[in-house]
C-alpha positions as a Markdown table, in Angstrom:
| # | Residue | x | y | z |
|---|---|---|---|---|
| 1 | Unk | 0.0 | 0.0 | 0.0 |
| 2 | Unk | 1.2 | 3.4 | -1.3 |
| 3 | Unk | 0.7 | 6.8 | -0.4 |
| 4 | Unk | -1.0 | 9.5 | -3.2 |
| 5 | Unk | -1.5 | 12.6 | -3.1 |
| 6 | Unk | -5.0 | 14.1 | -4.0 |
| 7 | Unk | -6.7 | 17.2 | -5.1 |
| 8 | Unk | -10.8 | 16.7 | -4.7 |
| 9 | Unk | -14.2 | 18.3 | -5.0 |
| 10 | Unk | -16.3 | 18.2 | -1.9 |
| 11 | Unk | -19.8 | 17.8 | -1.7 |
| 12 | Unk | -19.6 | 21.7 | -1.4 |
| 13 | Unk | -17.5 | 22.5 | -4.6 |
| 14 | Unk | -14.7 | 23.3 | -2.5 |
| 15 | Unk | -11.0 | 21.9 | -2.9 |
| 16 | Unk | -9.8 | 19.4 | -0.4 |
| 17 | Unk | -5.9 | 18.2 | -0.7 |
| 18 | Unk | -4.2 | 15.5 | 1.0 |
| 19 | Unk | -2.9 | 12.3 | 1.4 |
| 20 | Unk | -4.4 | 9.1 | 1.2 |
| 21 | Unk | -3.1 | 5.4 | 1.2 |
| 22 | Unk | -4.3 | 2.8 | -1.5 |
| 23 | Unk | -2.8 | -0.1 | -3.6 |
| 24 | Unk | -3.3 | 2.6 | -7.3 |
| 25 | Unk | -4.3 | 5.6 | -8.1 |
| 26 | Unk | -7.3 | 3.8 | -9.4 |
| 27 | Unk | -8.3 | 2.6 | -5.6 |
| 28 | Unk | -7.2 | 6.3 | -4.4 |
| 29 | Unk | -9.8 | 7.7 | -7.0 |
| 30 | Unk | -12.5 | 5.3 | -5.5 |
| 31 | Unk | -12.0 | 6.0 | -2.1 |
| 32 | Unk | -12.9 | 9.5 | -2.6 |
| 33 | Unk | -15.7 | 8.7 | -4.9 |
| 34 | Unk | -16.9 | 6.7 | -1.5 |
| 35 | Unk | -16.6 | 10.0 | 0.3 |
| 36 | Unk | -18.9 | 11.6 | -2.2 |
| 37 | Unk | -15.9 | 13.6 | -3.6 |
| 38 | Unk | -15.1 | 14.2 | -7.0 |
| 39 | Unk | -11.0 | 13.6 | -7.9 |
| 40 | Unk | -9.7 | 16.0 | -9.9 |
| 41 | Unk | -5.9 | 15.3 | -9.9 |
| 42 | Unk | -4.5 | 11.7 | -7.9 |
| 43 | Unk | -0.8 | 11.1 | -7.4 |
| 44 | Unk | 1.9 | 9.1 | -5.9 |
| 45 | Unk | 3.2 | 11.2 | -2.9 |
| 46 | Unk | 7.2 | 12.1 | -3.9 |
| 47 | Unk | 9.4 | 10.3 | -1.5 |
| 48 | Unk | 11.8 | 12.7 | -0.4 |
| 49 | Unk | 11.2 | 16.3 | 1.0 |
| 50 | Unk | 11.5 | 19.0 | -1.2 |
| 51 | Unk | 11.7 | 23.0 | -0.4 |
| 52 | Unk | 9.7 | 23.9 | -3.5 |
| 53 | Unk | 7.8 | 22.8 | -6.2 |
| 54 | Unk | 5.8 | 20.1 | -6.1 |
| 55 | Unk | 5.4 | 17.0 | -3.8 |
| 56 | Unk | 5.4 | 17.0 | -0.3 |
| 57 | Unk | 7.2 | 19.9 | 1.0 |
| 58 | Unk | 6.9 | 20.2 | 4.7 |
| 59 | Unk | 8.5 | 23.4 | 5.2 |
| 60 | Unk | 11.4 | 23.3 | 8.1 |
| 61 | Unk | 10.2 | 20.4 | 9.4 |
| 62 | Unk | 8.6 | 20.3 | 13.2 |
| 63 | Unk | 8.5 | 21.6 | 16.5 |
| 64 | Unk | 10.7 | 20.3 | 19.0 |
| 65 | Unk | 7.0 | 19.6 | 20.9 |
| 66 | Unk | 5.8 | 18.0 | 17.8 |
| 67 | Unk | 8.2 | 16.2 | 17.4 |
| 68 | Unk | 8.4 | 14.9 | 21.1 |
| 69 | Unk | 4.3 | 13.8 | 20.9 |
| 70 | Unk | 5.0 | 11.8 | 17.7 |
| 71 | Unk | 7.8 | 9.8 | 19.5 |
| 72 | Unk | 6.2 | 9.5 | 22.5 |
| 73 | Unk | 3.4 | 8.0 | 20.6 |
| 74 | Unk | 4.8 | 5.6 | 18.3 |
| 75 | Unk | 7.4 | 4.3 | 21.3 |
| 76 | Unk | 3.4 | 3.8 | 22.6 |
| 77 | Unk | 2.7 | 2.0 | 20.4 |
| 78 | Unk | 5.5 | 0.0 | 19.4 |
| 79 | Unk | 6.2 | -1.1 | 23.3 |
| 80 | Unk | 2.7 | -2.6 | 23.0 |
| 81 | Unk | 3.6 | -4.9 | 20.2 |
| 82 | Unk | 2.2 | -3.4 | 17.6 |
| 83 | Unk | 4.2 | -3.4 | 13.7 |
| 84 | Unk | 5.8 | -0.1 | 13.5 |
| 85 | Unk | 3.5 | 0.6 | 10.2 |
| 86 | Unk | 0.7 | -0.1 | 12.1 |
| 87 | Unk | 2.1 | 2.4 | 14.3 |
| 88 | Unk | 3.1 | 4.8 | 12.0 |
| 89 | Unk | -0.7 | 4.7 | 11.0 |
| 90 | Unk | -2.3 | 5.2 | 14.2 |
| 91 | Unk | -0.2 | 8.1 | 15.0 |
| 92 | Unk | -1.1 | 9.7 | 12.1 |
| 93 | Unk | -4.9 | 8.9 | 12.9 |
| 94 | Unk | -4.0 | 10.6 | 16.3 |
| 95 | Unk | -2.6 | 13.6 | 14.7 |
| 96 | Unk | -4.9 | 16.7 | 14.2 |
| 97 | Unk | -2.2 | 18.3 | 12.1 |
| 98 | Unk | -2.4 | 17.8 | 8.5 |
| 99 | Unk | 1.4 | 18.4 | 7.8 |
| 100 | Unk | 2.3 | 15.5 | 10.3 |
| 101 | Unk | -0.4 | 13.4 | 9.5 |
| 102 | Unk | 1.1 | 13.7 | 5.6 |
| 103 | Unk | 4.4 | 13.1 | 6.9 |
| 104 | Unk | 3.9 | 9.9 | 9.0 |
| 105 | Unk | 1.3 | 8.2 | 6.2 |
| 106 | Unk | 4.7 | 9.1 | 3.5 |
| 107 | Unk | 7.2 | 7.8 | 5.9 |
| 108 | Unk | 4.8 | 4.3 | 6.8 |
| 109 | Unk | 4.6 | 3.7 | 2.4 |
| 110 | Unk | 8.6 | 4.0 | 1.9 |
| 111 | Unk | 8.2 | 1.0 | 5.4 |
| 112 | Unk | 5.6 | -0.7 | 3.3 |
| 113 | Unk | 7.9 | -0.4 | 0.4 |
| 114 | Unk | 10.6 | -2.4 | 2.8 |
| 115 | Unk | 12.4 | 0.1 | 3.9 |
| 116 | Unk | 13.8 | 0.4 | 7.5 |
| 117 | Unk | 12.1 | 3.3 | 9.9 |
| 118 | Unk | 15.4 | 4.7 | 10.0 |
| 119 | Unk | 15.5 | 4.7 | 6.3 |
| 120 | Unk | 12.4 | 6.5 | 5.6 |
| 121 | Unk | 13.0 | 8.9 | 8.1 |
| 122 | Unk | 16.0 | 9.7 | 5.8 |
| 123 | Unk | 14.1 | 11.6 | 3.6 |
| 124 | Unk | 12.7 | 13.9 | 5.9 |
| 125 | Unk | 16.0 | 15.7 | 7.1 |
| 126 | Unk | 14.5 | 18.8 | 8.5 |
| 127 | Unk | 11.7 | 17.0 | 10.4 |
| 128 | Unk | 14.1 | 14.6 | 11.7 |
| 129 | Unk | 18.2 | 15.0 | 12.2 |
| 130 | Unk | 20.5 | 12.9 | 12.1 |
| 131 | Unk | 20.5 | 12.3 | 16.0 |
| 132 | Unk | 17.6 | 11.1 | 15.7 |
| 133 | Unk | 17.8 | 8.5 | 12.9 |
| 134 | Unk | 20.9 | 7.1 | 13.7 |
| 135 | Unk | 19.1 | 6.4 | 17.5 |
| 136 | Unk | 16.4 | 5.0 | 15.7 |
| 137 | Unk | 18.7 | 3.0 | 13.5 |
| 138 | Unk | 20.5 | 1.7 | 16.7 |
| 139 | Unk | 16.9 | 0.6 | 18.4 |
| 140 | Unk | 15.8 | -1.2 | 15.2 |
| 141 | Unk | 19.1 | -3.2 | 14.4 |
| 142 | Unk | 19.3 | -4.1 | 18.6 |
| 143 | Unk | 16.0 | -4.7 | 18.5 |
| 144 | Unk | 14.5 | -2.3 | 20.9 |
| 145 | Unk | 12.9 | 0.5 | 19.3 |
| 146 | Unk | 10.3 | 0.5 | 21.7 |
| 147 | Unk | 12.7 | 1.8 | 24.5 |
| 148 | Unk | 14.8 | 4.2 | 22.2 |
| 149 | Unk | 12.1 | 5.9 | 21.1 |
| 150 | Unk | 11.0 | 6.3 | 24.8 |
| 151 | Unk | 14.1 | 7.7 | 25.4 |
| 152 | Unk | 14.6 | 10.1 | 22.2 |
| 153 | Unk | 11.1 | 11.5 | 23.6 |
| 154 | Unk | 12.5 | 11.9 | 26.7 |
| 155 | Unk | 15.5 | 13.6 | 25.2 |
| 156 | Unk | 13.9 | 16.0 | 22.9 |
| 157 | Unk | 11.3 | 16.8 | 26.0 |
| 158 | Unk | 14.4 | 17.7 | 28.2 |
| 159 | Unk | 16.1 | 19.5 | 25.4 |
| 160 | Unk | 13.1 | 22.0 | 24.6 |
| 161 | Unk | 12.3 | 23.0 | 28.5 |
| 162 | Unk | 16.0 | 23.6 | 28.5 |
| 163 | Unk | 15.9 | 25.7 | 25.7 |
| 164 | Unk | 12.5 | 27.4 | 26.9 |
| 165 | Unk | 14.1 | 28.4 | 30.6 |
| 166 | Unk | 17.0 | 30.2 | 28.7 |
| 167 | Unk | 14.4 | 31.8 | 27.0 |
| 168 | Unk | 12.4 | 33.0 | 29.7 |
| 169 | Unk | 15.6 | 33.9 | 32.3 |
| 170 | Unk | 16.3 | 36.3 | 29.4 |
| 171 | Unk | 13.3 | 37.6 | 28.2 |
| 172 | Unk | 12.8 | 40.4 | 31.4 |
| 173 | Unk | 16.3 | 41.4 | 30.8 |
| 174 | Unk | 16.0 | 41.9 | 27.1 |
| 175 | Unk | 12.4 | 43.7 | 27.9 |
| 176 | Unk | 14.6 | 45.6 | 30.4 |
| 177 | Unk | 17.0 | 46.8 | 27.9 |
| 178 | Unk | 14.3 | 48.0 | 25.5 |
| 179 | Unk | 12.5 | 49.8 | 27.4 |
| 180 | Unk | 15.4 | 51.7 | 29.3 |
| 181 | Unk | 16.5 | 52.2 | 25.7 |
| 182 | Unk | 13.1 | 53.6 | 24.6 |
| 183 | Unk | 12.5 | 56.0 | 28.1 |
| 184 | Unk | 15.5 | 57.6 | 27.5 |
| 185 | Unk | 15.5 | 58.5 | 24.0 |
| 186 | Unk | 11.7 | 59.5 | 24.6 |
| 187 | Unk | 13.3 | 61.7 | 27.1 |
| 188 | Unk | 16.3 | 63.1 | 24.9 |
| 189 | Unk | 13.7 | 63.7 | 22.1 |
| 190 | Unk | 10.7 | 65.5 | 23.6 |
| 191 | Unk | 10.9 | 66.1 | 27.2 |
| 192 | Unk | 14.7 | 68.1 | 27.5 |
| 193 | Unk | 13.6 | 70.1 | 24.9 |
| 194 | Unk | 10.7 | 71.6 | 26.5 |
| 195 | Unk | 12.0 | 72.2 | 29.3 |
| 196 | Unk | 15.2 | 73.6 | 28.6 |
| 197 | Unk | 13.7 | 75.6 | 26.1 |
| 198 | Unk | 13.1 | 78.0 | 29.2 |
| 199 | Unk | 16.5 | 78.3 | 30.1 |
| 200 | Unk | 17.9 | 79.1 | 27.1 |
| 201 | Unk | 15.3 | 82.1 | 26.2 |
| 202 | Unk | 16.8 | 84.0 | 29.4 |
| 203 | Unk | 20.2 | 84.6 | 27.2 |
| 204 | Unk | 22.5 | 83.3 | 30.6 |
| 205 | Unk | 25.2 | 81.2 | 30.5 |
| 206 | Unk | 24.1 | 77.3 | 30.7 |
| 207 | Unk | 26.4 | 74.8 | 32.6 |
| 208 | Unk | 28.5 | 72.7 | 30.9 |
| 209 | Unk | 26.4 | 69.6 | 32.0 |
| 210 | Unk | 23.2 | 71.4 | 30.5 |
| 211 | Unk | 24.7 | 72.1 | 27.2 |
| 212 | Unk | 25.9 | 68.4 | 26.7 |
| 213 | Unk | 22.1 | 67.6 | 27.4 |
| 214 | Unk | 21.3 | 69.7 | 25.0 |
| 215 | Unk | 23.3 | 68.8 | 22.6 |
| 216 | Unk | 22.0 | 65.2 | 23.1 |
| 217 | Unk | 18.7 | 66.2 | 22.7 |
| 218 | Unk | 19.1 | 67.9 | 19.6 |
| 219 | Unk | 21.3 | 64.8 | 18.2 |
| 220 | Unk | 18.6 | 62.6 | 19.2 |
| 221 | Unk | 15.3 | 65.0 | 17.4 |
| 222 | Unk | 17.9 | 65.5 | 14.5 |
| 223 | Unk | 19.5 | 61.9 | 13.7 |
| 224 | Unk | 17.7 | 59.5 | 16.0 |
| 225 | Unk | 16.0 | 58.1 | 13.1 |
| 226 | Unk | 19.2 | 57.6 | 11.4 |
| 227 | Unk | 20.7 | 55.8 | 14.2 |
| 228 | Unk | 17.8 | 53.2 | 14.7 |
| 229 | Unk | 18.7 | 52.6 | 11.0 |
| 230 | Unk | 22.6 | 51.9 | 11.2 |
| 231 | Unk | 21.2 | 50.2 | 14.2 |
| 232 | Unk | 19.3 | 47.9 | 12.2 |
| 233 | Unk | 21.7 | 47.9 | 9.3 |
| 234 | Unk | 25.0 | 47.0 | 11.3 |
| 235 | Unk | 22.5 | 43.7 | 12.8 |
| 236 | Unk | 21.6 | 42.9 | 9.4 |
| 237 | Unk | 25.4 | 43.4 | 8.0 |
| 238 | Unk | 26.7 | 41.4 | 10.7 |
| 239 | Unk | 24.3 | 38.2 | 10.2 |
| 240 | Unk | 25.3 | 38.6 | 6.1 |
| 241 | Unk | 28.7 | 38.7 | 7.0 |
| 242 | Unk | 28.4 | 35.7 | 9.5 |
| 243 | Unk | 28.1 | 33.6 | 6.6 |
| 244 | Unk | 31.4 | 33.2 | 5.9 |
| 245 | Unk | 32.7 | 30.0 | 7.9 |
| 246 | Unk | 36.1 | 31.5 | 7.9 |
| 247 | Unk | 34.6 | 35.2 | 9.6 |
| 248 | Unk | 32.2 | 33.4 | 11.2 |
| 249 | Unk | 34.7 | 30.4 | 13.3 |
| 250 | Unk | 37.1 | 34.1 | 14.5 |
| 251 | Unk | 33.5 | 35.6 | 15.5 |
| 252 | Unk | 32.8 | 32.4 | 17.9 |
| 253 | Unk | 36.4 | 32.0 | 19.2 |
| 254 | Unk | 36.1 | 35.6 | 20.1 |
| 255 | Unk | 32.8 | 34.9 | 21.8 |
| 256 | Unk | 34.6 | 32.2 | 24.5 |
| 257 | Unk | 37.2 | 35.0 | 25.1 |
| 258 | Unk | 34.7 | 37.2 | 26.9 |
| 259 | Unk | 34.3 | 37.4 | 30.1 |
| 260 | Unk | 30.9 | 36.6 | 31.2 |
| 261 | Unk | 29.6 | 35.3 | 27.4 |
| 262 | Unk | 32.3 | 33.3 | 27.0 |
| 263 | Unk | 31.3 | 31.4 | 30.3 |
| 264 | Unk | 28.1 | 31.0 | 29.2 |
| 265 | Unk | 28.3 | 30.0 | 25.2 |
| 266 | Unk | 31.1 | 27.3 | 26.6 |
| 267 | Unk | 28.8 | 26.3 | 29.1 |
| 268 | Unk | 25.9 | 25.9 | 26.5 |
| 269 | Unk | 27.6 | 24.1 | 23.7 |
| 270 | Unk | 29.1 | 21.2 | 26.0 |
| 271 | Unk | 26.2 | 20.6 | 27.7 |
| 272 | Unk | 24.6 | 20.0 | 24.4 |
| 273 | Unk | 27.6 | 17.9 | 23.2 |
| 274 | Unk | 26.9 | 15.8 | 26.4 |
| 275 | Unk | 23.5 | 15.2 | 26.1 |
| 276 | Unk | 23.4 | 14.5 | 22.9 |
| 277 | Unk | 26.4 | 12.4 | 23.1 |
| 278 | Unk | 24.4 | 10.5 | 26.1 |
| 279 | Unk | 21.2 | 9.5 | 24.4 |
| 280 | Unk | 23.2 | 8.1 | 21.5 |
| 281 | Unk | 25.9 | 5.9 | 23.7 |
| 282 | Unk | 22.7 | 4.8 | 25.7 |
| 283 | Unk | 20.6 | 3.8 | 22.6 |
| 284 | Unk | 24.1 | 1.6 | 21.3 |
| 285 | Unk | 25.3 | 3.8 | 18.4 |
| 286 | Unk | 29.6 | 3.5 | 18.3 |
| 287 | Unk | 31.3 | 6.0 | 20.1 |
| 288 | Unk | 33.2 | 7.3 | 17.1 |
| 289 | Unk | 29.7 | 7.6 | 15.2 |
| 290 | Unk | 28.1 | 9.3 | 18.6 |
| 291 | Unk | 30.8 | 11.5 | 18.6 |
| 292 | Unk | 30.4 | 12.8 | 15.0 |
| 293 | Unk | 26.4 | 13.1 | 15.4 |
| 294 | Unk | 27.1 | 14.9 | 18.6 |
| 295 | Unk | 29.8 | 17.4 | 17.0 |
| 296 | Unk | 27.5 | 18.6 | 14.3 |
| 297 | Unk | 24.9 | 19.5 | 17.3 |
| 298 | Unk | 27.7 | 22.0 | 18.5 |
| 299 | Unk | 26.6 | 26.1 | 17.6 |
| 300 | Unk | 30.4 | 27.4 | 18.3 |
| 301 | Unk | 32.3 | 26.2 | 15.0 |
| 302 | Unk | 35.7 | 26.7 | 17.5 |
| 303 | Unk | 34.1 | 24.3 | 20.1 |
| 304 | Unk | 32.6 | 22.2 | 17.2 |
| 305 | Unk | 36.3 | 21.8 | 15.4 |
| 306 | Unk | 38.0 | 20.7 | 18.7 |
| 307 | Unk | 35.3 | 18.0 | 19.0 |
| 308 | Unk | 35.8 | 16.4 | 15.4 |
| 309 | Unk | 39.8 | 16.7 | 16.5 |
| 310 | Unk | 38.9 | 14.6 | 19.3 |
| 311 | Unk | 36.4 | 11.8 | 17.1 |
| 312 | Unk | 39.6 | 11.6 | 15.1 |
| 313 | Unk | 41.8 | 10.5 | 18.1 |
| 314 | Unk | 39.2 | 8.1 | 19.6 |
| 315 | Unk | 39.2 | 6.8 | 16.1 |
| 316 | Unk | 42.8 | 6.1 | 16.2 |
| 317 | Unk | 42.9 | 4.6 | 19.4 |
| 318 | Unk | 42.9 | 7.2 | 22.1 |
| 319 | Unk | 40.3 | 7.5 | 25.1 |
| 320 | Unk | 37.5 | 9.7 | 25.2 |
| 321 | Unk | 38.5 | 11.3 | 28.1 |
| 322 | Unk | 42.1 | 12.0 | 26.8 |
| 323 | Unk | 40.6 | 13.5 | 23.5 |
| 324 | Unk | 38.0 | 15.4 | 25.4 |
| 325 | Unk | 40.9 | 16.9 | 27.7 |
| 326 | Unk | 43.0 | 18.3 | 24.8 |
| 327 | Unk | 40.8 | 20.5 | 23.6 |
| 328 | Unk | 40.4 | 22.7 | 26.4 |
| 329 | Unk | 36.8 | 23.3 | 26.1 |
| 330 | Unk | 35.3 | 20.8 | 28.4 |
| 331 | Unk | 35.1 | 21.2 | 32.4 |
| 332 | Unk | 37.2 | 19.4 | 34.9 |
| 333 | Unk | 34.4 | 17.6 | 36.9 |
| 334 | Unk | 32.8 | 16.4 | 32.8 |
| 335 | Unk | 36.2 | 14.9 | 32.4 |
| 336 | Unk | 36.8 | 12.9 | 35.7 |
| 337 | Unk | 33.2 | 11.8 | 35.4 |
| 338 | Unk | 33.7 | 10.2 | 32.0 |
| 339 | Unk | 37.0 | 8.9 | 33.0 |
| 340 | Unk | 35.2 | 7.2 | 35.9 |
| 341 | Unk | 32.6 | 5.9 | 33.4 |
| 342 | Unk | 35.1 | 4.5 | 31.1 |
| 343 | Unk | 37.1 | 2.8 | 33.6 |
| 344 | Unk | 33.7 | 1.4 | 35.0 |
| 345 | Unk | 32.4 | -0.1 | 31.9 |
| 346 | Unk | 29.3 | 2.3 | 32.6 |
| 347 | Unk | 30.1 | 5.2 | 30.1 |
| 348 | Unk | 26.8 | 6.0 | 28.7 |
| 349 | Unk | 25.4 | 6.0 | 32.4 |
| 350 | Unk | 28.2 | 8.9 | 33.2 |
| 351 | Unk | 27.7 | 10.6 | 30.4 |
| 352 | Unk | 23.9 | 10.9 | 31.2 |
| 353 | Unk | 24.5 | 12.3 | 34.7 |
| 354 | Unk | 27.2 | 14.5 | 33.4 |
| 355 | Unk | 24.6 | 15.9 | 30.9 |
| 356 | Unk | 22.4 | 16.8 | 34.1 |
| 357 | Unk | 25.6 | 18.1 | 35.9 |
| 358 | Unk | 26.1 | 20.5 | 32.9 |
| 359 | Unk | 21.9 | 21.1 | 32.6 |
| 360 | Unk | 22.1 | 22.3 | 35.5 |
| 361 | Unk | 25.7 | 24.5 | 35.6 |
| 362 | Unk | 24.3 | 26.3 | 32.9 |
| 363 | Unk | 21.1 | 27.1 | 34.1 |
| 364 | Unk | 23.2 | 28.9 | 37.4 |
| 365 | Unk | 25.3 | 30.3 | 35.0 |
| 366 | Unk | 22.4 | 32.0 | 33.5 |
| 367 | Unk | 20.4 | 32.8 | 36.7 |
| 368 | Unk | 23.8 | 34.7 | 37.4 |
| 369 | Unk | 24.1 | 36.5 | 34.2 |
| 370 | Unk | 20.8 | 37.5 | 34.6 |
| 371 | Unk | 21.0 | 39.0 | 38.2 |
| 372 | Unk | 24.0 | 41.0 | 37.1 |
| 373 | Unk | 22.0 | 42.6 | 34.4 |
| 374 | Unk | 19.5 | 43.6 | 36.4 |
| 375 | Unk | 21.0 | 46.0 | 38.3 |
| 376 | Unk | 23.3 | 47.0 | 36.1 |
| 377 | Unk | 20.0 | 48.2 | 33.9 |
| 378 | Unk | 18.9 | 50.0 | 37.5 |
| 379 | Unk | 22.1 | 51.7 | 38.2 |
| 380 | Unk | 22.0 | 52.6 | 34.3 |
| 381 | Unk | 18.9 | 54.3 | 34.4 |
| 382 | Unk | 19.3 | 55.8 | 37.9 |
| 383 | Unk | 22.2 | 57.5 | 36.1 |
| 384 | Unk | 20.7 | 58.8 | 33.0 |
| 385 | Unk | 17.6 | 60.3 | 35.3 |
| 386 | Unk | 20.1 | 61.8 | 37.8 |
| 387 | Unk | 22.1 | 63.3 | 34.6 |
| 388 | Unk | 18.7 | 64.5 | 33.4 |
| 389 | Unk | 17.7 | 65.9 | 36.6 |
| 390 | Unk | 20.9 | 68.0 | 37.4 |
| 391 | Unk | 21.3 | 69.8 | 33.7 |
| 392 | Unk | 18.1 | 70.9 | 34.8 |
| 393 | Unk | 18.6 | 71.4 | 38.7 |
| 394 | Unk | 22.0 | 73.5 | 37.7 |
| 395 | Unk | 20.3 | 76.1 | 35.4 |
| 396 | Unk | 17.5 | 77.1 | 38.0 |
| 397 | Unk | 20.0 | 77.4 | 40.6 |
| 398 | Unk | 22.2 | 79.6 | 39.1 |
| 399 | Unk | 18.7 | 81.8 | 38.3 |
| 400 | Unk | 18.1 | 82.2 | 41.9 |
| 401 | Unk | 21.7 | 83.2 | 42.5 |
| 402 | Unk | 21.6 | 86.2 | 39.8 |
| 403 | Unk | 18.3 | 87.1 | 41.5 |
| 404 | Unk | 19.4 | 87.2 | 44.8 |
């Protein structure tokens, strides 16, 4: 049984496209005759994923969340004995989205066809990485897939709350930042003037600290617009210029050289490696494979190059923990944990709790980045409004001198 795409006349007059599963196009057609539709245009669904054109395009792929329900379902479903097709179609039954109910009915024809799970998933690249097929390869060929798909659900669960508190322990300081940003050049732009205006028709002599705001403001009412626009323009030139591997690998080594970022981007990247690296030792793919999958998972192309110098060594013989160690990137207490687990036999259990160890560093590493920011936003804008205040404090005090 195939998959085919249709294009159909309701009872309505109204187009209906989607995906259904028959032996032919013929059958296909006479399925939705049975639904009191009227075919106008019945083909075989295009195996692999496409970005345009025709066929099944599914876009960039799913949502970590999606992507989490499906597994958990089909390791569901599997665990209880079910064949995985008969899995495949139940979870797309279960679905209410039509993109995913499209994709899994595709990906259960190419298994109907005799392809592996793993295999068929191999045509979907953006819906599902290579972490996650090679898992599934490893599950089918030891003959678990019930229990690595459990897991890779697991994974992917604990991967987007991860992502989702980094999110939200920087969302009130970005907020923050914006609209410190936004008070004070509301301020430069329409309040100073006004009220200096006053000072300036009585002809005296304005403090020095007064004329600077003044200047400010006028920079601000003249060329504020400008600047939001090399703002904007310098973002956009930057991300363009990022593309270059070469620019963009001196941009990220840069990045670990600062003080507090640096911390934090180090602190990111290896807990991904480790996680990463955990679910695929624990679900029985080779450690030199593991350690490939889990380099390409690595954002800092300086981090990322260290790690494939260290596949290369375990590859030629050398421990992990050795490897890991000569690049310099990795913590102390990640490298005596996985030299404890190699020595014990019990590396992918090590390299689990290590992945927690380094959850958790870098969620303190971000609840402290966070609580520095804060007050350094508050001191910032207690500044600026004391600044504000005295240029125009000064002016009126020097009035009621000359008066007296």
């Amino acid at each position: 049984m195939a998959a085919f795409e249709y294009l159909a006349l309701d009872g309505r007059g109204r187009e209906q496209k989607g995906l259904i599963e028959a032996d032919s196009p013929r059958q296909a057609r006479q399925l939705l005759r049975e639904k009191q539709w009227s075919p106008l245009e019945v083909k075989q669904a295009r195996a692999r994923e496409e970005t345009s054109g025709g066929g099944l395009a599914f876009g960039r792929g799913l949502s970590a969340r999606d992507l989490a329900l499906v597994t958990r379902q089909l390791s569901t479903l599997v665990q209880a004995a079910l064949p995985i097709e008969e899995a495949l179609r139940a979870a797309a039954a279960q679905s209410t989205s039509q993109k995913i109910k499209s994709m899994l009915l595709a990906v259960r024809a190419r298994v109907m066809e005799g392809h592996s799970l793993a295999a068929a998933l191999r045509e979907y690249p953006s819906a599902f990485p290579e972490l996650y097929r090679a898992t599934v390869a490893a599950g089918e060929h030891a003959g678990h897939l019930g229990l690595v798909l459990d897991q890779l659900a697991d994974y992917t669960d604990q991967r987007q709350q991860s992502r989702q508190k980094i999110q939200l322990a920087l969302l009130y300081p970005i907020i923050l930042m914006v609209a410190s940003l936004t008070i004070v050049g509301f301020l430069l732009g329409y309040v100073v003037p006004d009220v200096v205006k006053v000072f300036v028709n009585t002809g005296q002599e304005l403090p020095a600290l007064t004329t600077g705001l003044i200047a400010a403001s006028e920079l601000v009412q003249s060329w504020g617009w400008l600047m939001v626009l090399v703002a904007v323009g310098g973002v956009l030139a930057m991300r363009r210029a990022l593309r270059d591997e070469n620019l963009r690998r001196r941009w990220h080594a840069f990045i670990l050289r600062l003080p507090l970022i640096g911390r934090l981007s180090r602190a990111t990247n290896t807990a991904r490696f480790a996680s990463t690296l955990a679910i695929l030792t624990r679900s029985g793919v080779p450690l030199v494979e593991a350690l490939s999958i889990a380099a390409a998972v690595i954002a800092n192309l300086r981090i990322r190059d260290k790690v494939i110098e260290a596949a290369q060594k375990v590859r030629e013989g050398s421990s992990l923990t050795r490897s890991l160690d000569a690049t310099g990137e990795f913590p102390p207490m990640m490298l005596h944990m996985i030299a404890s687990g190699e020595k014990s036999g019990e590396l992918d259990q090590m390299l689990a709790r290590t992945a927690r160890n380094q959850e958790n560093d870098l969620a303190a590493q971000v609840s402290l980045l966070v609580g520095l920011f804060e007050p350094f936003m508050l001191v910032f804008m207690g500044a600026v409004v004391l600044v504000i205040v005295l240029a125009i404090l000064l002016p009126i005090l020097s009035l009621n001198q000359l008066v007296g």
